[in-house]
N, C-alpha and C positions, 0 to 999 in steps of 0.2 A: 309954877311949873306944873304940866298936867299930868296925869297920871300915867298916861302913855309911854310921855318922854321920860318920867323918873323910874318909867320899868325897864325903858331900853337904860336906863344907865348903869340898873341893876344889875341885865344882862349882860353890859359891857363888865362891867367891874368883877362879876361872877371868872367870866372867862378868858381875864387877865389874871387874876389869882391862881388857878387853873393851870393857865400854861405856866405860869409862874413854879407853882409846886411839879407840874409834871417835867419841866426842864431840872430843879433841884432835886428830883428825884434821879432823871437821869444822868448827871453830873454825880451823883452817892455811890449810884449802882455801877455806872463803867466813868471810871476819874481816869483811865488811861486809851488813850484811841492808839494802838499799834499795830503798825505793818512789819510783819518780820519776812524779810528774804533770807534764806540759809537753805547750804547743799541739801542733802535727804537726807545725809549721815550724820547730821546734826537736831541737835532740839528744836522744837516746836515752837511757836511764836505761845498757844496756852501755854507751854512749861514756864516761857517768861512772865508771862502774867500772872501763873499762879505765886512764881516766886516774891514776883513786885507785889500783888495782895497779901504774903505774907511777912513781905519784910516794910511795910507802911500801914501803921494807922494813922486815924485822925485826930486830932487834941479835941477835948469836949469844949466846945463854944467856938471853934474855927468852922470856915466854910469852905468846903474841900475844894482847891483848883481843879480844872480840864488839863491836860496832858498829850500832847499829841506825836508821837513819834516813830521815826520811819529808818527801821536796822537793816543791814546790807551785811551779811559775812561771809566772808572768803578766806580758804584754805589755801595756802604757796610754802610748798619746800616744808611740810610738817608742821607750819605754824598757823596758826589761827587770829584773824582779823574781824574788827568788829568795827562799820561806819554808822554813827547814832548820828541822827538829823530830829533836833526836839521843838517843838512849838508850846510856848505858857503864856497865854495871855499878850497874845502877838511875837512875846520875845522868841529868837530862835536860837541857837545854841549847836556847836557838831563839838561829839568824839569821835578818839582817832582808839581802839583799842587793842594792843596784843597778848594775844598767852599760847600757850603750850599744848589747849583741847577747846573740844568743844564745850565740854562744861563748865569750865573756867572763861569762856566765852560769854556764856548762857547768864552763869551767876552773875559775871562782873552786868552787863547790862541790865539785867534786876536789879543789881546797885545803883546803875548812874541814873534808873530811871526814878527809884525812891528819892534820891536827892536832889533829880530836875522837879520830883513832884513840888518841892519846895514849900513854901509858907501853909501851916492848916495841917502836915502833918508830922508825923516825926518817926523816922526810918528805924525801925529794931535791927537788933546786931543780925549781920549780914551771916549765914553761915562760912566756914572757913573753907575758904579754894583749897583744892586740892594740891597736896603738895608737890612743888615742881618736880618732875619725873628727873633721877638722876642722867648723867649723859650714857650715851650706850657706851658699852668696853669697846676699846681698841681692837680691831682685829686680830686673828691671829698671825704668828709670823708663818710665812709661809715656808712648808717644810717639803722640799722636792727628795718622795725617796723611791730608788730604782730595785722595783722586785724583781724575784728572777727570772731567767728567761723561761716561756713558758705558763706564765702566770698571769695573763691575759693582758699586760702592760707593753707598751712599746718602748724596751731597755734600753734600745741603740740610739743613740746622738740625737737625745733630746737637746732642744735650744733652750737651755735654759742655765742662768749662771750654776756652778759650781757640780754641772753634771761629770760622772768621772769618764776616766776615757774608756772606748769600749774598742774587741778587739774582735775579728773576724777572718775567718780563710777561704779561699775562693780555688776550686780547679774548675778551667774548661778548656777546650777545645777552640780553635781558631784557626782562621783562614787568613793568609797574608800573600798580599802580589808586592815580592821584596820582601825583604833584601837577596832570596834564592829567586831564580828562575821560575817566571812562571805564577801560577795558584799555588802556592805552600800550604801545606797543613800540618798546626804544630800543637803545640800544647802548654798550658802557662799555669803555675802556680803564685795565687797573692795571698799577699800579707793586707790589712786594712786597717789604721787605725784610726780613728775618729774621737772627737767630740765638738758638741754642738754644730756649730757651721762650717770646721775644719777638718782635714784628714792627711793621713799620709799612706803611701803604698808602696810599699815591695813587692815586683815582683821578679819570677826565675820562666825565661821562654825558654821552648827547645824548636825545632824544625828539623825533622827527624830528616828530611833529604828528598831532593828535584835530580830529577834524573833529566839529561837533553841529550842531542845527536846534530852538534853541530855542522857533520859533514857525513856521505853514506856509510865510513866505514870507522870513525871515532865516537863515539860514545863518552858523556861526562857524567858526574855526578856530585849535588851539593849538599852540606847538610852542615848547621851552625846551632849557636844557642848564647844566651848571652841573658843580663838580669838590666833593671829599670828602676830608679827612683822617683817619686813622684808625688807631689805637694797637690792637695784636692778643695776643692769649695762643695759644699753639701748642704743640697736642701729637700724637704720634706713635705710634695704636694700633700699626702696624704700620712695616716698612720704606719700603712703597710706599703707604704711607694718612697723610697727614696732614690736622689738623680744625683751623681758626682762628676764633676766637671775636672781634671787634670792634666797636670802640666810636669816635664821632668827631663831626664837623662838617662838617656836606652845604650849600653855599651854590649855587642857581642861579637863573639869569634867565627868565621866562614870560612870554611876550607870547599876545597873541589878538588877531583879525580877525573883521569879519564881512562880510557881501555879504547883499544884495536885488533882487529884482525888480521890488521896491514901488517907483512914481514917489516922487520927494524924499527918498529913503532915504540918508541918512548915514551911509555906511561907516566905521563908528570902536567898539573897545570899549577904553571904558573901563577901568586908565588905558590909553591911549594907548602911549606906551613901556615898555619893558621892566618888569618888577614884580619885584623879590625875593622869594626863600624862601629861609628859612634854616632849617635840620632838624638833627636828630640823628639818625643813622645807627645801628644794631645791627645786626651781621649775623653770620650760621653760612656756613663754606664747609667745602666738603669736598673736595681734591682727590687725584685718583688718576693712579702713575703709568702709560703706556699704555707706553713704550718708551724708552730712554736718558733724555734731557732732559724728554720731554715729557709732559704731562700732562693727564689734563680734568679739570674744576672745574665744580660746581656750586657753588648759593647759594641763602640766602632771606635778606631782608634786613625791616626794618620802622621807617621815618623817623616820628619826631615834629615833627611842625612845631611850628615857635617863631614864627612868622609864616603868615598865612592869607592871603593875595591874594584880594580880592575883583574879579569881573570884571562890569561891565553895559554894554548896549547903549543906547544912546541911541534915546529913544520908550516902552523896558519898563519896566515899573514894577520887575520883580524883579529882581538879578542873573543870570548864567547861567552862571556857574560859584565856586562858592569852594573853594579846596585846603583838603582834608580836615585832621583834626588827625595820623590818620596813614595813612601812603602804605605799604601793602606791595607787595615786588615779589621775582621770582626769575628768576634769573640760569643760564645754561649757555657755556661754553664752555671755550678750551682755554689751557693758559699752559706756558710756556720757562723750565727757568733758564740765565742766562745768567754 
């Protein structure tokens, strides 16, 4: 062999040695190749590797394996998940891992990854997870309480189990065509009792009196009054807006008069004393509140009659007034709860 050729084998053999040590070298220095995926509100792929370099040495006369491994963790519903995908010396290996944080994430994968490290070194005690966080308390029970009026709370017929009943009075003014002659203008006091999505109402109408002139020289006059019960559904667009829907039985008394100028005129209409009407009531209110307690109310209301009073004068052939089948009317004013 000449000298040439056993230099080149020198330099061969030099710088297979060579890569030889600088591959063992880089196998000492990084024994772990890892890709960490994790949110941002989690650890670091270095926090794992420092923890994996401190929880693995090497035995003295082992020759440290290559490591390769690729974590994925995901956060659902408070809990924390860890996917390890590991490569050693071709073999591959997955964990599936859960806990309660991200640290206990973090650690546990510093663990599985010192004992994927396997043969060459021997994993020191792991620090201890943090302890499972206790479960949250129970909520509390929920406590519905009604301040008083005035105290920036909405008192009245809340929807809610076990609210108590609340009580309110209402006067207004009203316009009704029927049961008298004509545009009536009367006046109605309510009663309103409530809770949650139900109610009830009394009320007391008056219709102070319709004056007519059935012929040039008679003249009548009507004027009744009579009270309503009534079963309600109630609901609450708003805090300060409530709508009642009702339904019920309207009973009152109509009388009429009349007067002449005519000689031998018999002041009398038929019947004579008071006449019943008895209705059925439907009505829409809508009230709003203006300030603490108080509030205005509007209405429209529309009675069926179930009885028709017929009224005539003595002399006429025709009657001169019969109450419609039905009477609409509408309502303003203002109501208190109390």
């Amino acid at each position: 062999m000449g000298r040439a050729a056993a230099g080149r084998l020198w330099c061969a053999g030099c710088a297979s040695g060579l890569a030889v040590l600088v591959g063992a070298s880089a196998a000492i220095a990084d024994p772990l190749d890892l890709v960490w995926d994790a949110p941002d509100t989690c650890a670091k792929g270095d926090d794992v590797r420092r923890d994996f370099d401190r929880s693995t040495r090497v035995l003295p006369g082992r020759n440290p394996p290559h490591l390769s491994a690729v974590a994925r963790v995901e956060v659902q519903d408070g809990r924390w998940f860890l996917h390890l995908h590991t490569t050693r010396g071709g073999v591959e290996g997955d964990r599936e891992i859960e806990a309660d944080s991200c640290t206990s994430i973090s650690r546990a994968a510093a663990l599985v990854l010192a004992l994927a490290y396997g043969e060459g070194s021997e994993p020191e005690a792991a620090p201890p997870s943090e302890p499972p966080q206790p479960p949250p308390p129970p909520p509390p029970p929920v406590v519905t309480v009604m301040k008083q009026p005035g105290e920036g709370e909405d008192a009245s017929l809340a929807k809610r189990p076990g609210t108590p009943l609340t009580i309110s009075v209402a006067l207004d003014g009203r316009v009704a065509w029927g049961p008298l002659p004509g545009a009536t203008a009367g006046a109605a006091a309510t009663l309103d009792v409530g809770r949650g999505w139900w109610g009830a109402s009394a009320r007391v109408i008056s219709w102070p009196g319709a004056s007519g002139q059935p012929t040039s020289d008679v003249r009548t006059h009507f004027g009744g009054g009579g009270g309503a019960l009534s079963m309600c559904l109630l609901g609450r667009p708003s805090r300060d807006l409530l709508i009642s829907g009702c339904a019920g039985l309207q009973v009152a008394a109509l009388r009429g008069t009349s007067s002449s100028s005519a000689p031998g005129f018999v002041s009398d209409v038929a019947p004579q004393r008071l006449a019943p009407w008895y209705a059925v009531p439907a009505s829409v209110r809508a009230r709003v509140r203006l300030f603490g307690t108080l509030h205005a109310e509007a209405g429209v209301e529309l009675a069926a009659s179930l009885t028709r009073p017929t009224f005539v004068v003595s002399g006429l052939s025709a009657p001169v007034y019969v109450v419609p089948e039905l009477s609409p009317s509408g309502s303003l004013g203002l109501a208190l709860d109390i």
